[in-house]
Steps between C-alpha positions, in 0.01 A plus 500: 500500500646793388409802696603890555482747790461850508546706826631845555675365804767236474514376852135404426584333210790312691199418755285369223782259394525399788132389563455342150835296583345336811230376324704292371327514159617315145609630204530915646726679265510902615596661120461857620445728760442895471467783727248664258223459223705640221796285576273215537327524197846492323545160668210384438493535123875314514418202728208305465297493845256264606441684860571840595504666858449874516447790764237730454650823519800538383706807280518502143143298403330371790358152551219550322621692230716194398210237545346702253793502257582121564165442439476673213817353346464174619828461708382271766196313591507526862542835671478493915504891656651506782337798735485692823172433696443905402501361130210336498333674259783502254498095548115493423586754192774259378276163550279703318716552240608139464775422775511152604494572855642696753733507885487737734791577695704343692501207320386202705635153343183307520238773274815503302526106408136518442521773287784287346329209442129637364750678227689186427126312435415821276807517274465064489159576366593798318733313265332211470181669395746685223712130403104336460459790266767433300559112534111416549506317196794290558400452931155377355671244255756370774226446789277341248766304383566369832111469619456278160765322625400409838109444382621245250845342706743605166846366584596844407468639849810459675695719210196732470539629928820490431523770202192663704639581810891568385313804260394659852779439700736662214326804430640845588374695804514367911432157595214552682328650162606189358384280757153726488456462114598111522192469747250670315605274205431164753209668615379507126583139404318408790213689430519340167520175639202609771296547211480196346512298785365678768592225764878613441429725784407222792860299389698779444582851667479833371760647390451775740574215801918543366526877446678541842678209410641602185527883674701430774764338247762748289592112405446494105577126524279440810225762331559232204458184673172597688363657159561190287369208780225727529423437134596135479263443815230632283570307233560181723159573693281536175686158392450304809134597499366556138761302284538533166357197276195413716226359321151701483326270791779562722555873422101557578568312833794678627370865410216395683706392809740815480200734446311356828790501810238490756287238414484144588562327214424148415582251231164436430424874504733532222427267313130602499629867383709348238219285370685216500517196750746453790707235387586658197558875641735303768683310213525828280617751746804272676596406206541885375609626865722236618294471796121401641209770510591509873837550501429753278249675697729442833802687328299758383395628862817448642662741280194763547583426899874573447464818311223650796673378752865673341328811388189592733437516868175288428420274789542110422145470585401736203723351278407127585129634409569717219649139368232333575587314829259548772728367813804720467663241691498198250639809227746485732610162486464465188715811411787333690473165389556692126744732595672370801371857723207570708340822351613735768904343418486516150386889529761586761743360272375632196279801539 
């Protein structure tokens, strides 16, 4: 992040250093400070700027009178005023006028990292709303690419996340912009995915559930490797669940069972649905799932169980009914006898 600061005093621009410093922010580059609006505006047209810091009132062009000038020219996106508590009304004038946001003085470290961080999320938006302007095209191509890909198990995938999430992580500007942009394009491929099979969302978290994740990280490789499993689960899920090559009877009967998590299905229900009898639905569906209707059914609420239980506070009891158990305690055993974890383990260990 690139930033300036403008402050007729130096030993509060020394102070303001100082602060930002023991954030202990990533990626803070200082390219110029000035004791003035004139000089400033020199700088500014020089270095490119991402954030810039400036006092109110200040000789040669005030605060305001360079907002309006950077504004005008487009020199930075993100202008902060930094003001007196008897500038008030300047600082309304300037918000007015299209400043970011603004500090009053002295600077206290916590309104600034706040400050900080709602700018960071607006110049991550900023530019990706400006790369989906010009890339749109191409973005819609790749996620669709990768959503036809997971809907219909191509082999393609692995080397598809791969040339996916390298573009994001080797793109100019901060990390964290490229770690934003990279999760609004997972976000889209699941929404993709979401859309044509809606279950998606009871196997498989939202993207949202690793932003922190990939956040907290100035790791490309470990931004990488929790970008691309993220895909591949995905994929895996939507082949463990709705393989490819099914016949007709035994894609109506598992879209049935994926599309009803709550009921109490049996065989004979099924079969009934399908129009078919239960003998032959049995015969048809192991033989395209590798396993029995029940087994099926079985593995199909365990992995709704371990995705509440790792990404909600919801009480076993709700999820036990919500799965259609109605003694929370045989869910239970059942969960461990699958997973080797009681309920309450598995989310201590996972959640």
């Amino acid at each position: 992040m690139r930033i300036g600061i403008v402050d007729d005093y130096e030993i509060f621009r020394i102070q303001f250093k100082k602060i930002l410093a023991s954030l202990g922010l990533r990626d803070v580059q200082i390219v110029f400070e000035a004791d003035n609006g004139a000089d400033a505006l020199v700088k500014l047209e020089k270095e490119k700027t991402d954030i810039l810091f400036t006092d109110i009132k200040m000789p040669k062009n005030n605060g305001i009178d360079l907002l309006q000038q950077v504004k005008e020219q487009e020199l930075c996106p993100c202008v902060i005023l930094l003001s007196e508590y008897a500038d008030f009304d300047y600082a309304r004038r300037g918000l007015i006028l299209g400043a970011f946001d603004y500090l009053v003085k002295p600077i206290e470290p916590d309104k600034l990292r706040a400050v900080w961080e709602r700018a960071e999320a607006f110049l991550a938006q900023t530019q990706t709303q400006r790369e989906n302007g010009e890339n749109e095209e191409s973005g819609r191509l790749e996620t669709d690419a990768i959503v036809y890909c997971i809907l219909h198990q191509g082999r393609e995938m692995e080397t598809l996340c791969d040339e996916a999430v390298c573009r994001f992580l080797k793109e100019p500007g901060a990390m964290v912009h490229r770690t934003l942009r990279l999760h609004a394009f997972l976000s889209r491929v699941h929404a993709g995915t979401a859309e044509a099979y809606p279950w998606i969302e009871a196997l498989v978290c939202s993207p949202d559930a690793l932003k922190q994740k990939l956040l907290r990280s100035d790791d490309a490789m470990i931004v990488y490797a929790v970008a691309k499993e993220y895909l591949l689960e995905l994929y895996a899920t939507v082949g463990r669940f709705y393989p490819a090559g099914m016949s007709e009877l035994s894609q109506k009967a598992v879209s049935y069972v994926l599309s009803h998590p709550g009921d109490k299905i049996t065989l004979t229900d099924l079969a009934e649905y399908c129009c078919v009898n239960n003998t032959y639905l049995s015969h048809s569906f192991k033989t395209d799932m590798g396993e029995s209707f029940v087994d099926y059914v079985l593995r199909y609420k365990m992995q709704m169980a371990k995705l509440l239980l790792a990404y909600s506070d919801t009480p076993v009891s709700e999820i036990a009914f919500r799965l259609g158990y109605d003694d929370f305690k045989y869910m239970s055993k059942v969960f461990k006898s699958q997973t080797g974890f009681t309920p309450s383990d598995y989310r201590k260990n996972n959640g």
